[in-house]
Each structure stands twice: as C-alpha cells, then as structure tokens.
DOVEXZA-469694 format. One line per field, with one value per residue (C-alpha): residue number from 1; residue in one letter; x, y, z. Coordinates in steps of 0.5 Angstrom, whole numbers, plus 500, padded with zeros to 3 digits. Layout:
% residues N
pos c(NUM,...)
code c(a,...)
x c(X,...)
y c(Y,...)
z c(Z,...)
END
This chain:
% residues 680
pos c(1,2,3,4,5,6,7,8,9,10,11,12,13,14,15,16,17,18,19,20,21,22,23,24,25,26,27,28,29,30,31,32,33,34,35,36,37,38,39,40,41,42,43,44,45,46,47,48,49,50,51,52,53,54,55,56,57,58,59,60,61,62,63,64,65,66,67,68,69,70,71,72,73,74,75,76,77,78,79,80,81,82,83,84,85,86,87,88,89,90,91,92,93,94,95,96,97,98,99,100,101,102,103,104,105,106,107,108,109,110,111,112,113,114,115,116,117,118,119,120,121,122,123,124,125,126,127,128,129,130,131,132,133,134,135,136,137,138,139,140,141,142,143,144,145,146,147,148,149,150,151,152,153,154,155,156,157,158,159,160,161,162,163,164,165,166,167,168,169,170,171,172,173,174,175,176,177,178,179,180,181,182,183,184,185,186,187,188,189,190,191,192,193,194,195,196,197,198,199,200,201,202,203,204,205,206,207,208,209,210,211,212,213,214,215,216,217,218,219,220,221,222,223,224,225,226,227,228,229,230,231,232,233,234,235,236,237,238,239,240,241,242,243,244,245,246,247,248,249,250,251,252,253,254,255,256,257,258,259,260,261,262,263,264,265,266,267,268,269,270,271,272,273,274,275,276,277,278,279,280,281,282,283,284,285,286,287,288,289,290,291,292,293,294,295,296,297,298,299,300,301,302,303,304,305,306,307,308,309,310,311,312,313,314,315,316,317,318,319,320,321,322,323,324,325,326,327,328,329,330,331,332,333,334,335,336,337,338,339,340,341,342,343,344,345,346,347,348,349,350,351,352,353,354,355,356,357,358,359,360,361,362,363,364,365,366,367,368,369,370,371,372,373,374,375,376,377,378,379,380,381,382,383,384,385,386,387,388,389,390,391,392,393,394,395,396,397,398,399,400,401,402,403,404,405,406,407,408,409,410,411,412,413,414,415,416,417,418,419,420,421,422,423,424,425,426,427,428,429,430,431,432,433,434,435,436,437,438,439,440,441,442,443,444,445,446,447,448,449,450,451,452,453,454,455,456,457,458,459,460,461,462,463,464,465,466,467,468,469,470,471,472,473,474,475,476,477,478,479,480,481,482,483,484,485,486,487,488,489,490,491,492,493,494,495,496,497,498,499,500,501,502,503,504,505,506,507,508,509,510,511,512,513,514,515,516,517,518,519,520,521,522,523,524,525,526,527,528,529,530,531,532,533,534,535,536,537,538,539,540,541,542,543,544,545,546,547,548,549,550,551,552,553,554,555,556,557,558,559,560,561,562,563,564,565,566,567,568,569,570,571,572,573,574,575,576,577,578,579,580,581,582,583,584,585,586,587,588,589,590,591,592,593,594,595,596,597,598,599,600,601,602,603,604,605,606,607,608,609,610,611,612,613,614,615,616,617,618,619,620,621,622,623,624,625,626,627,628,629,630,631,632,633,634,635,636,637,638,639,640,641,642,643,644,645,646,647,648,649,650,651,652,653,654,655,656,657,658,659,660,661,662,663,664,665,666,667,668,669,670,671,672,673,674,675,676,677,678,679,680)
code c(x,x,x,x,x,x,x,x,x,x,x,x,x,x,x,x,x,x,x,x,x,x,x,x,x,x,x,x,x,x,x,x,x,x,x,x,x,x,x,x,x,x,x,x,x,x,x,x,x,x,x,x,x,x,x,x,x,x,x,x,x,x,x,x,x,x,x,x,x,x,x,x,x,x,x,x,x,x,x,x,x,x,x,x,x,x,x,x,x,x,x,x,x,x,x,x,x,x,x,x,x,x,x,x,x,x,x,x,x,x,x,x,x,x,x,x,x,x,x,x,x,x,x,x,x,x,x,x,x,x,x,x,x,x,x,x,x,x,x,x,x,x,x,x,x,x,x,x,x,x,x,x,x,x,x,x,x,x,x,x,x,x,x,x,x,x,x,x,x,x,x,x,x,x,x,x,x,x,x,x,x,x,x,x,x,x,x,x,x,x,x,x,x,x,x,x,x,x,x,x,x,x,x,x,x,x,x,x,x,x,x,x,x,x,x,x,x,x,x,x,x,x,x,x,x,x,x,x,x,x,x,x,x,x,x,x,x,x,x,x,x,x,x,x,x,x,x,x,x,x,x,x,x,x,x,x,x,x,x,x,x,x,x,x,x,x,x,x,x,x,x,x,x,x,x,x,x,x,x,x,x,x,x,x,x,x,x,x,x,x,x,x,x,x,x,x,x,x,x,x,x,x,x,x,x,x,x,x,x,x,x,x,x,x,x,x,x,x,x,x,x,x,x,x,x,x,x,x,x,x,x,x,x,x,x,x,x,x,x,x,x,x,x,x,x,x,x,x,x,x,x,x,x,x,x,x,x,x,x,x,x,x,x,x,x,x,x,x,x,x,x,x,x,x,x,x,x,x,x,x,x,x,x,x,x,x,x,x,x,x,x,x,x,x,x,x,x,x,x,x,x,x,x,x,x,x,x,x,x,x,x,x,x,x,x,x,x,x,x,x,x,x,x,x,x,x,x,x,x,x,x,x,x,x,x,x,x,x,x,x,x,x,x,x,x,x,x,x,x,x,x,x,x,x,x,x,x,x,x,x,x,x,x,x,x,x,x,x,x,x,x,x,x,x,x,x,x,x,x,x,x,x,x,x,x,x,x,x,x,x,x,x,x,x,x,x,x,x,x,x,x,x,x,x,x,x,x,x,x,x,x,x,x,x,x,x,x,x,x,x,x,x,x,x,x,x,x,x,x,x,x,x,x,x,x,x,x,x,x,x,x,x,x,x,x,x,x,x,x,x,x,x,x,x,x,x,x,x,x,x,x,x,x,x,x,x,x,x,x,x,x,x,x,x,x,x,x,x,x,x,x,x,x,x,x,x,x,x,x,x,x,x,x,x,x,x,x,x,x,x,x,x,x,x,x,x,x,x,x,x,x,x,x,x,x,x,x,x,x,x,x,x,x,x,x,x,x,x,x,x,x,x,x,x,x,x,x,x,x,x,x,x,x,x,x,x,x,x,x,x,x,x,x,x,x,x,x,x,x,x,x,x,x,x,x,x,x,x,x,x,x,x,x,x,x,x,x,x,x,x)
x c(274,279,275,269,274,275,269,267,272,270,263,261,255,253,254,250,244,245,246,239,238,244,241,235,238,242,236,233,239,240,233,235,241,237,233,237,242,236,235,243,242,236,240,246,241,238,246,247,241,244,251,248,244,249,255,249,249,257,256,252,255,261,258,257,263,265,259,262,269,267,263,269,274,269,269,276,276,272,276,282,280,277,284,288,281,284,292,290,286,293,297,293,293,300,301,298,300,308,307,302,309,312,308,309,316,316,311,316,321,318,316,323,324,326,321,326,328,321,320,327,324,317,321,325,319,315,319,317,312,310,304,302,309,310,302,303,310,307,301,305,310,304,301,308,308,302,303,309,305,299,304,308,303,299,306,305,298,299,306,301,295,301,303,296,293,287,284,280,286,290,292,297,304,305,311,317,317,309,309,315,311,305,309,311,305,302,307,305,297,298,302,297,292,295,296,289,288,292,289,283,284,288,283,278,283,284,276,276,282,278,271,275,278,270,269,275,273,266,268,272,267,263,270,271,278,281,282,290,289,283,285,292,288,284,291,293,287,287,294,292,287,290,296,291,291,285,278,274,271,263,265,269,263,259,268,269,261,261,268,267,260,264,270,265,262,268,270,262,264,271,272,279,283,286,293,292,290,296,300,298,298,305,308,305,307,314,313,311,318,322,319,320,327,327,324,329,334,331,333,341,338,342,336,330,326,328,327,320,318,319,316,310,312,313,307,303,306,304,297,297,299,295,293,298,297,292,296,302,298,299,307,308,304,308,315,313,309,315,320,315,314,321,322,316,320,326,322,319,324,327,321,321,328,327,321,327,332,326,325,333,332,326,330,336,332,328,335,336,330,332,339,335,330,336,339,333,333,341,339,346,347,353,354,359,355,350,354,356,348,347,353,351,344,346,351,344,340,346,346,338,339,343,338,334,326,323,316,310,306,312,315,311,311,318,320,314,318,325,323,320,326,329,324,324,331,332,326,331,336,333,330,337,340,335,336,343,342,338,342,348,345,342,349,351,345,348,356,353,351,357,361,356,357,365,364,361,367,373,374,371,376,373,380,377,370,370,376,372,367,371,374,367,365,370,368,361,364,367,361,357,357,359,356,355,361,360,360,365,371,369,365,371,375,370,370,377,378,374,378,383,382,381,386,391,388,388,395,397,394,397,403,404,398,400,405,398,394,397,393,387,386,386,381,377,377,376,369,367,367,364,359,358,357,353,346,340,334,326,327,327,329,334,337,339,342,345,347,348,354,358,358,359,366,367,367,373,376,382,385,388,393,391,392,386,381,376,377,375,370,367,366,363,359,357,356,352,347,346,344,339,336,336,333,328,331,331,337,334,333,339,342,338,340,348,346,343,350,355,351,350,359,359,355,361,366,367,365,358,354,357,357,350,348,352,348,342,343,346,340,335,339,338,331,329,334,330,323,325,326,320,315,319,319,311,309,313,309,303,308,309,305,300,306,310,316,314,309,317,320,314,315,321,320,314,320,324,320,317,325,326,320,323,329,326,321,329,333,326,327,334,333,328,332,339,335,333,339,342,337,338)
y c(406,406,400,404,410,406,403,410,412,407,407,414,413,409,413,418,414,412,419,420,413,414,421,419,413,418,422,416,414,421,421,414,417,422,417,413,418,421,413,413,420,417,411,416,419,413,410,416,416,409,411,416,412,406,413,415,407,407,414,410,405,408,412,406,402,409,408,400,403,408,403,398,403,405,398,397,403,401,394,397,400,394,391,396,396,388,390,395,390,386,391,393,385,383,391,389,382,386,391,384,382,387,388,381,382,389,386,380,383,389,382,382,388,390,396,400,399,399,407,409,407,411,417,417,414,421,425,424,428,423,420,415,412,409,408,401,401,406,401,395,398,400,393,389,394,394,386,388,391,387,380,385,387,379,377,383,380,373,375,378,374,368,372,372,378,378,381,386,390,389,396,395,400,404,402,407,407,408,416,416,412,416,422,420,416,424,427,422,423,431,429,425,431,436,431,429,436,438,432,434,441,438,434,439,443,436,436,444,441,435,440,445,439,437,444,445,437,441,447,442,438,444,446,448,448,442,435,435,441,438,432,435,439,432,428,434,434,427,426,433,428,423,427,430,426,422,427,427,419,422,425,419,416,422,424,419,418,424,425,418,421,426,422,418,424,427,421,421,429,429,424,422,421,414,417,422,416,411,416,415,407,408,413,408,402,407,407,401,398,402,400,393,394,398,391,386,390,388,381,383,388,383,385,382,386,392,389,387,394,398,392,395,402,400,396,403,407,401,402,409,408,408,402,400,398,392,387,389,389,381,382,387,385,378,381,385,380,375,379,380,372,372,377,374,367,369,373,366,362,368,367,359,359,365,359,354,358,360,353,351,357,353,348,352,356,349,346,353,352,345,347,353,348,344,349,351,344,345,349,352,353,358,365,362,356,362,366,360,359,366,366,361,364,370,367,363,368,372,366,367,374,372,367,370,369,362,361,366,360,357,364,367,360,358,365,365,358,362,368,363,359,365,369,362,361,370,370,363,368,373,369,366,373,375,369,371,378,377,371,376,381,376,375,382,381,376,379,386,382,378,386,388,382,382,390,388,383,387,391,384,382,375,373,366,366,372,368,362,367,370,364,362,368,368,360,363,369,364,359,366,367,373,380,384,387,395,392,387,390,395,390,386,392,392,386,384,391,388,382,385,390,384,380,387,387,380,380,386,383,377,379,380,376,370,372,372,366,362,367,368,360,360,366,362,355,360,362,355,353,359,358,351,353,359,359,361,364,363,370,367,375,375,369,370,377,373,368,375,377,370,370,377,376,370,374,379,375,374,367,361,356,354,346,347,352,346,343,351,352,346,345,352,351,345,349,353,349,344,351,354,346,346,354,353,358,357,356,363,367,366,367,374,376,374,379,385,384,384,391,394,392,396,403,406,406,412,408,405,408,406,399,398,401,396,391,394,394,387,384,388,385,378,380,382,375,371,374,373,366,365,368,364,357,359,359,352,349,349,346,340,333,329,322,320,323,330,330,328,334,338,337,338,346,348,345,350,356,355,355,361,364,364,367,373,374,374,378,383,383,384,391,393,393,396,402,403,402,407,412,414)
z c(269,264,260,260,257,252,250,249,245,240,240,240,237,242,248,245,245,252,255,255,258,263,265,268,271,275,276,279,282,286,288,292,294,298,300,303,307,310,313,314,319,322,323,326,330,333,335,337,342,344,345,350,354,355,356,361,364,364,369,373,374,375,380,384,383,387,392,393,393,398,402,402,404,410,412,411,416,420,421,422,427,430,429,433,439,439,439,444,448,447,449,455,458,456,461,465,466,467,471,476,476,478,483,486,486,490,494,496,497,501,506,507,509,518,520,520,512,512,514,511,504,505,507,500,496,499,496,490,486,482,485,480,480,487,491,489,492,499,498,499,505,508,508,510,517,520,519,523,527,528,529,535,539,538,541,547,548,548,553,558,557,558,564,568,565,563,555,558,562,556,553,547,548,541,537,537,529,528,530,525,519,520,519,512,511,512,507,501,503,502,496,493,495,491,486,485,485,479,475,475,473,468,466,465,461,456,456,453,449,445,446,441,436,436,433,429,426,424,421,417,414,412,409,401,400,397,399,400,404,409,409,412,417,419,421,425,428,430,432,437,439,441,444,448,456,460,461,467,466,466,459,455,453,450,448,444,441,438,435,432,429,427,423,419,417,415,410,408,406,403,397,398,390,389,388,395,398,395,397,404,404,401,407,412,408,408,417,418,415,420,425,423,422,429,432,428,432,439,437,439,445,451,456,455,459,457,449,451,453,448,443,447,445,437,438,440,434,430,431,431,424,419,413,408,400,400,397,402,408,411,408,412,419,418,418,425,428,427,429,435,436,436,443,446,445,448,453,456,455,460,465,463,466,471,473,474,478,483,484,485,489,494,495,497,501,504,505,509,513,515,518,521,525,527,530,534,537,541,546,549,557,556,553,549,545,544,541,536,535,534,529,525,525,522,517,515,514,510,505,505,503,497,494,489,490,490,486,487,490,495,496,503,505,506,508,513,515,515,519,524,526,526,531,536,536,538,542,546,546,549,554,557,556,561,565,565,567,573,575,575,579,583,584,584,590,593,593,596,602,603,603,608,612,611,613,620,622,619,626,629,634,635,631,631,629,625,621,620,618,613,610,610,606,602,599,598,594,590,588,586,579,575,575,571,568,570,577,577,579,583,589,589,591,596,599,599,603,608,609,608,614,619,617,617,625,626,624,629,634,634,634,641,644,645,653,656,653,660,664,660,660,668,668,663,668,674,670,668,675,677,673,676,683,682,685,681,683,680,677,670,667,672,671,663,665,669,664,659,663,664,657,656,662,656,650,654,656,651,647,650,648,641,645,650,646,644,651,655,650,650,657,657,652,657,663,660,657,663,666,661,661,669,668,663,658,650,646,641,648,650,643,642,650,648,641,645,650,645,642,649,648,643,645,649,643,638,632,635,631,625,628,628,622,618,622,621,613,614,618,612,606,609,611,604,600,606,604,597,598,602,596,592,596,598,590,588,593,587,583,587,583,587,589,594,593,592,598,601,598,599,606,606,603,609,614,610,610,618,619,615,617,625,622,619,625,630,625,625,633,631,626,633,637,634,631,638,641,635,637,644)
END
C-alpha cells in the first residue's frame, strides 16, 4: 500500500485518468463480491446441515454405546450373580461335608455310650428349645439305644430258646430304662411340635414380609425421585430381603421369580450415572479389602476348626457383597482366595494328620483286642483269679477310653470286636459268679442239714455212736465249701452249739459211769446167751417184736469196758443175725422195727415232741437232697455216649439210684410213722 501511495503522488494525472476505470472495476468486482457470498452462505448452510446430521449420528451412536454399556453391565450383573449361585453351591457342600463330619463323630462316640449314658444324655438334650440343634444328636441317641435294645432281648431269646423253650412261648421283659427313654423321647417330640408349630407361623410371617418388599420393589420402579434417592431405597430393600428367613416351600419358587422379574425391571428403569455406580464399585472394593484383611489374620488363629467356620462367615459376607472396579476385580479375588487356600491347606493337612493319628489309633485299639481275646482264653477256677481277669479287662477298656477314634471305615468294626471280648469275658464272669453262688447255698444247703442232724444227736446218750457220728459230721463240714457270708457266722454257731451240747453231756456222763461198766458187761453177756437160747415161734411179727425188744433191753443197758465193747457187740451183732437168717427176717425190717422202738423209747420223755420234730425235719431235708440227686443222676443218664466204658459208668448210676430210691421210700416210711407218733 505504501508503494501504491507513492506511485500516485507522483504521477496524479495518471491516477485520474484511471479512476474511472478503477470504478467500474469495483463496480464489477462488488457484484462478484455478492455473488460469491451468496455461495459462501449457501456453503455454510450446507456444512451446517452436515454438521447436524453427523452431531445427530454421534447422539446415536452415543446412545448406543449406552444401550451396550447397559447390556454389558446387566451381564455383568447377571454373571455376578451366577458367580455367587456357584460360591454358594461351594459353601453349601463344603457345610455339608463339616456338619457329615460331625455327625459321624457324634455318632461314634454315642456307640460307645452304656444305655444309662445313653438316657441321661436325652434327658439334658430335651431340655433344650432349640430343636434344630439336637435332632440329629436325639436321632443318633435313639438309634444307638434301640441297638441295645434289640441285641439285649436277641440274647434273652437266644438264652431261652438255648434253655428248651420254644420261639412262640417266648414273651420279651421290658427293659428297666425303656419307660424312662420313652418319657424323654416324648418331652422332645412335644417340643418338636411347638417347634414346628412356631416355624410355620413364622414362615407365613416372612411370606407377608417379602410379599411387601414385592410391592415396596413396584412402587419404586414407578417411582420419580432421583437415581441416588431409589437407588438407596433398593439396597435396603434388597438387604431387608435377604435378611428375611426361609417361607412355606410352596411359595419359594414363584418368591423368588417375581422378585428377580422385579430387580431386572428396576435396572432396566433406573439409569444408575457411571460416578453413582463407581462410587459403589469403590465401597465394595473398600469391603472387600477388610474382609481380606480379616481372613489373612485367621492364618494366626491356633484353632483350625474354628478358623475354617468363620472362613465360611466371611465367605457368606463376600457374596453378599456387591462388584468391584473391573480391572480390580481378579486382584482383589486372588488376595481373598489365597488366604482361603491357605486355610484350607492347613485345614487338610490337620485332617491328613487326624487321618494318620486315627490309624495309629487302630493299631492301638487292634493291639488292645489282641490282649482282650487272650484274656478270654484264661478261664480262672477261683474267685481271686477272676478278680485279677476282671481287673485287667477293666484296665483295658480304661485305655481304650482314652484312644481317640480309629478311621471312619475300621471304626464300628474294632469296637464291635472290643465290645465282644469284653461281653464274652463278663457273660464268663457271671456264669461262674453264679455257679458260686449256687454252689454256696448248696452248701449252706448241705450245712443246714448237717445242723439238723448234729440237733438230733446233741441230747443222744449213745455216747459212742453218736460220738462217731458227730466226728463224722464234722469232717463232712469241713469238706463243704463256703457260704454265703450274711449266713456263714450265724449256721457255724448253730452247728458248733450242738456238738458242743453232746460233748458237755458226754463229758458229764462220763465222769462217773465208769464203776458200773463191770456189771453192765455181765448183764450184756447174760442177754447174748439168752438170746441164743430162746426158742422162737412161726409168728413172724411176734418174732421180730421179739427180736425189737432184745435190742431194746441192748440199748438200756449201759457201757462196758472199753477192752470187751468190740468182743460183746459183735457177738450180739452175730446173735442176732443168725437169728434173723433162721427166722427169715431182713436186715431193713429189722432196722425200721429197731427205729419205731427207739421212737416209742422216746414217747414218755417231756422232751419228745421236740424229738420227733427234729427227726421229721432231718428225715425231710435228706429226703428233698436225695430226690435232688435222684433227678439230677436220672437226667445225666441221657448224657452217657454209646461205649464201653460209659455203659460201666452208666450202671453204676442206675445201681445208684435203685439204692436211693430204697432210701427214700424207708426214710418216707420213717416221716409216716414219726407224724403218727407226734400226733397221738
């Protein structure tokens, strides 16, 4: 422009004569100048209509990048959700597998258990209100019970049927300790009632309790206040569902429907903003960390079992947690899931050495069985050695009780094995117990009788015979056995008391007796040659009468010299017997003959009725032993094999029966006669 200036302040002229030229240069120039902003507008038009149209395709695309975003997030939902229906699934077997275990621990234990320990533990678990708690214990009391049951009154049949009864007379006596287990058993099923009872009504209240949350969920979907505002309302919501217990199991399935139709309906209606929904992913992320922190510090917890059950508590929280940021996610799982692993290492490698101590434990128990079945095969013959046996089984079971459980497979076996011994080496316990305390009062039997017979000669003034008599009665008492102790002073008083009557007697007697044992053997001589002499008729009663009273004269006539009483006796004893061949008289008719006269002896003294009522009681004991012997001599015989030698033995019992069988009939004869006598 400044060259232009100069130009025309040099040359005017010259800019004159072009100033009419420029002017319509201008003119021209102006009208192209119109013309072409008229194109530059239309131009600016046009790019403004492009501009719209691409803004208008970037909103659309915009809108759905939105939709994607909301798709995505709905799966990422919807995958959130499977992940925590498969942690679930987790939790629920890894529960299950826990609570298996200690219900076969329960279980084993309770096997063990005596069926009183067995009833004072259902006493004390039925007390309890908490129903769900203990069924599976009240379940596994009952079951080991009735086993006793059942095994007990097997036994009881097995004795009976082992005895000669028959099946079908068979009628089972009730344990002492059912009526008591039934009457607990009954406390728990009234407790169980209420129980059930009170969940149901409970459940019909949680059934109205999510029927409402459905509702509330409705009127927020169709709610107009802002995103922050519903949004809070829903986790309430959903936490108030979650919180909410179990519903009568006919309505779960629709429940659970509908509330899922309603969630998805409430995400497709609330547009939750990026920053709402990062602030969320941030406080989960935020919980999620806790957690972490609070499952690391179960690594120090010195209890496994006690760590591993509230892993599964932080495992449920986790779940219930919501998702975290995207690119956090695995991060955050993998701190919780190694500090998981870590637990559940320590948790196997606790069972793996709970594995190995049950098996050392096997071997211990196994060793214990060993010596409990070679105990069985000493089968002691005195009261002392069983003690000792029974000591030692004690001992062993004590042991037993103090080994921990042997594995889950060997474990009802060993004990069944154990508890066998033990049942075999008691039921051979009771057996001798009871052999000894029949044999003692066999004995006390046997003593009884030996009293009785010693009472009778106490005031007998046969001084000899009934010397020899009590001598022999007192050898015999010391061959018996013991006993039983509540009787053992008290019949020795008894029996010494007798004999100690005779011999005070015998002793008195003596004293003075022995000036007239001279004349006392004349008078004896003089009998004997009478008898000898004296002529018998046929009358056979009149002849033994006769014979009665030679004998009867013998008996009162008192001692001899101790040089000639063999010589005098036997020549009597001669005189007689030639006499009872020459008369044809027996030994035993003579002898019952001898008996009623030394009983009619008796008659006249004050003590008489005394007398005969010893000898009855006397003569009945050793009736009742004899008839006892014969029944048990007489059912022996069946026992006998076919051989030689038992066919010997055999006869020897039936000539011992025949003999007893005499016995009883004469002694019968005896106990007739003395009640006749006693009653006139």
């Amino acid at each position: 422009m400044e060259n232009k200036k100069t130009i025309d302040q040099n040359s005017g002229e010259t800019v004159a004569r072009e100033e009419n030229t420029e002017q319509g240069i201008e003119n021209k120039e102006q009208g192209i100048e119109n013309k072409e902003e008229k194109e530059d507008v239309k131009k600016k038009e046009k790019k403004e209509d492009v501009k719209k149209k691409e803004k208008k395709e970037d909103v659309k695309k915009e809108e759905k990048k939105e939709d994607v975003k909301k798709e995505e997030k709905k799966e990422d939902v919807k995958k959130e959700e499977k992940k925590e229906d498969v942690k679930k699934e987790e939790k629920k077997e890894d529960v299950k597998e826990e609570e298996k275990k200690e219900k076969e621990e329960e279980e084993e234990a309770f096997e063990e258990y005596t069926p009183e320990e067995l009833i004072s533990r259902l006493e004390e678990l039925v007390q309890e209100e908490d129903i769900h708690t203990i069924k599976t214990k009240l379940a596994l009391i009952k079951v080991a019970f009735l086993k006793i049951l059942k095994e007990e009154k097997q036994a009881s049949m097995d004795k009976f049927l082992e005895e000669g009864g028959v099946k079908e007379d068979y009628k089972p006596e009730e344990n002492i300790l059912e009526p008591r287990f039934n009457k607990a058993f009954e406390i728990y099923r009234k407790n169980k009632a209420r129980y059930n009872e009170r969940q149901e009504k409970l459940k019909l209240e949680n059934l109205d309790k999510k029927k409402e949350i459905l509702e509330k969920l409705k009127e927020l979907i169709s709610s107009e206040e802002t995103l922050k505002k519903t949004y809070d309302e829903f986790r309430v919501l959903q936490a108030e569902w979650k919180e909410i217990g179990m519903v009568p199991s006919g309505e779960v399935s629709n429940l659970w429907q509908n509330y899922h139709f309603l969630v998805e309906k409430f995400f497709d209606k609330v547009k939750i903003s990026r920053e709402l929904r990062d602030l969320d992913l941030k406080k989960n992320l935020e919980l999620k960390v806790k957690l972490c922190e609070k499952a690391e510090e179960l690594l120090l917890e010195t209890s496994i079992i006690k760590s591993f059950k509230q892993l599964q508590e932080y495992h449920k929280e986790w779940k219930e947690m919501g998702p975290v940021p995207q690119e956090q996610s695995d991060e955050i799982w993998e701190r919780f899931k190694t500090a998981t692993d870590k637990i559940n290492e320590r948790r196997r490698e606790h069972y793996g050495q709970l594995q190995e101590d049950q098996e050392k434990n096997l071997l211990d128990k196994t060793g214990l069985c060993e010596q409990a079945e070679e105990l069985l095969t000493i089968i002691p013959d005195a009261m002392k050695g069983w003690q000792e046996q029974t000591n030692k089984m004690n001992e062993l079971f004590k042991v037993w009780r103090s080994i921990g459980r042997a594995p889950k497979k060997s474990n009802t076996e060993i004990w069944g094995r154990f508890k066998s011994s033990m049942n075999s080496f008691f039921a051979n316990r009771k057996e001798f117990l009871d052999s000894i305390k029949q044999e003692q009062l066999n004995n006390y039997n046997m003593k009884v009788d030996l009293c009785v017979e010693a009472e009778i000669l106490k005031d007998s003034t046969d001084w000899k015979q009934t010397t020899q008599q009590l001598i022999r009665l007192q050898q015999d008492w010391k061959k018996i056995g013991p006993v039983p102790r509540k009787h053992s002073d008290k019949i020795w008083k008894r029996f010494r008391a007798a004999c100690d009557n005779f011999f005070n007697n015998k002793s008195s007697h003596f004293s003075g007796i022995h000036d007239n044992e001279n004349e006392n053997l004349a008078k004896k001589q003089e009998l004997i040659a009478k008898l000898k002499t004296h002529k018998f008729e046929n009358d056979k009663s009149k002849n033994l009468d006769i014979l009665k009273n030679f004998q009867r004269e013998w008996l009162e006539i008192g001692y001899v010299p101790m040089k000639d009483k063999e010589t005098v006796q036997k020549e009597f004893r001669e005189a007689i017997d030639a006499n009872l061949d020459k008369l044809k008289i027996s030994s035993a008719e003579l002898s019952s003959a001898s008996y009623q006269t030394r009983m009619e002896a008796v008659k006249g003294s004050p003590d008489a009725e005394r007398v005969y009522r010893k000898e009855i009681s006397f003569l009945s004991a050793k009736i009742n032993k004899l008839r006892d012997d014969v029944n048990l001599w007489e059912n022996n015989l069946g026992f006998f094999a076919n051989s030689k030698k038992a066919d010997i033995l055999k006869q020897e019992f039936e000539q011992k029966i025949d003999k007893a069988k005499q016995d009883l009939a004469a002694m019968e004869v005896k106990v007739k006669y003395l009640r006749r006598m006693s009653a006139e």
